[in-house]
C-alpha positions, 0 to 999 in steps of 0.5 A: 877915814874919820879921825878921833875927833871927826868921829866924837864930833859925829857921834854927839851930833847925832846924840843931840840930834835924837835927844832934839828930836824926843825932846821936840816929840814930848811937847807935841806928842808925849802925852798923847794917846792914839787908838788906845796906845802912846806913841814911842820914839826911840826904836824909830830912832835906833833902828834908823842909825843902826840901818845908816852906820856900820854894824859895830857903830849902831849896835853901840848907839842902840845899846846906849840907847837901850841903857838909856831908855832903861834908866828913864822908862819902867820896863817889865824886867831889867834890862829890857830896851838894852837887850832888845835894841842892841839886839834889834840893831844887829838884825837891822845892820844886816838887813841894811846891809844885805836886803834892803838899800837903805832908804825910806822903805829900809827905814820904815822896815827896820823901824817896824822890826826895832818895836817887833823885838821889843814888844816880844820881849815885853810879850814873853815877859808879861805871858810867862809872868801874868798869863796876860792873854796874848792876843790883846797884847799883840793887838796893842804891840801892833797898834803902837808899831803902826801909830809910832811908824808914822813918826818915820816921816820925822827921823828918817830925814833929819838922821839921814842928813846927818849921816850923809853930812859925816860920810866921806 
């Protein structure tokens, strides 16, 4: 059992270590587009934590993470990464849990089904809104998955390793 400290000590790290790693993806990556779409960190990220952690600890993390991406990015309505990420996490805990071991492949799943909550939301939005068509939005939504995926090849590593270095 991880005391109070071990536990805030953990949590910053791991804090730091996805703010590094988005840090790090805006000077080489951030600006760029791939196929028509930008490439998006945070689901790979939140859907990695919530696979490793226990439900409770990375259904909090993803909310925080929602807050944030919320505060920092335009979204189609309020709100948006918050819900879908707290969410997204819940699904990727229990298929962590119950599915598939937690591993690359469990990694690359819960980061593909992470950017599928969102776009649905982001989907349902702009259909019920704009009658934007949805085929187009599906073809940019699976095209942004597909590219930000690759990106798994990055945060699987660096995540794993820190919660390996935290579990006792």
């Amino acid at each position: 059992m991880l005391t109070r400290r071990d536990i805030i000590i953990k949590w910053t790290t791991i804090s730091v270590a996805a703010l590094l790693l988005e840090l790090l993806f805006g000077f080489l990556l951030g600006g760029a587009v791939i196929f028509g779409v930008h490439l998006f960190l945070p689901p790979l990220i939140v859907g990695i934590v919530a696979s490793l952690e226990d439900t409770h600890a990375g259904t909090f993390f993803a909310l925080a993470c929602g807050v944030l991406c919320d505060l920092a990015l335009p979204g189609v309505f309020p709100c948006l990464y918050t819900l879908a990420f707290t969410l997204a996490a819940l699904a990727c805990s229990y298929l962590a849990k119950n599915v598939v071991q937690p591993g690359p492949l469990c990694s690359l799943i819960v980061s593909a089904l992470t950017f599928a909550v969102a776009d649905l939301f982001i989907m349902a939005a702009l259909g019920l809104t704009d009658r934007a068509p949805f085929l187009e939005m599906a073809s940019v939504a699976v095209r942004e998955m597909a590219l930000s995926c690759v990106l798994v090849l990055v945060c699987h590593p660096v995540l794993t390793f820190l919660h390996r270095k935290f579990t006792i």
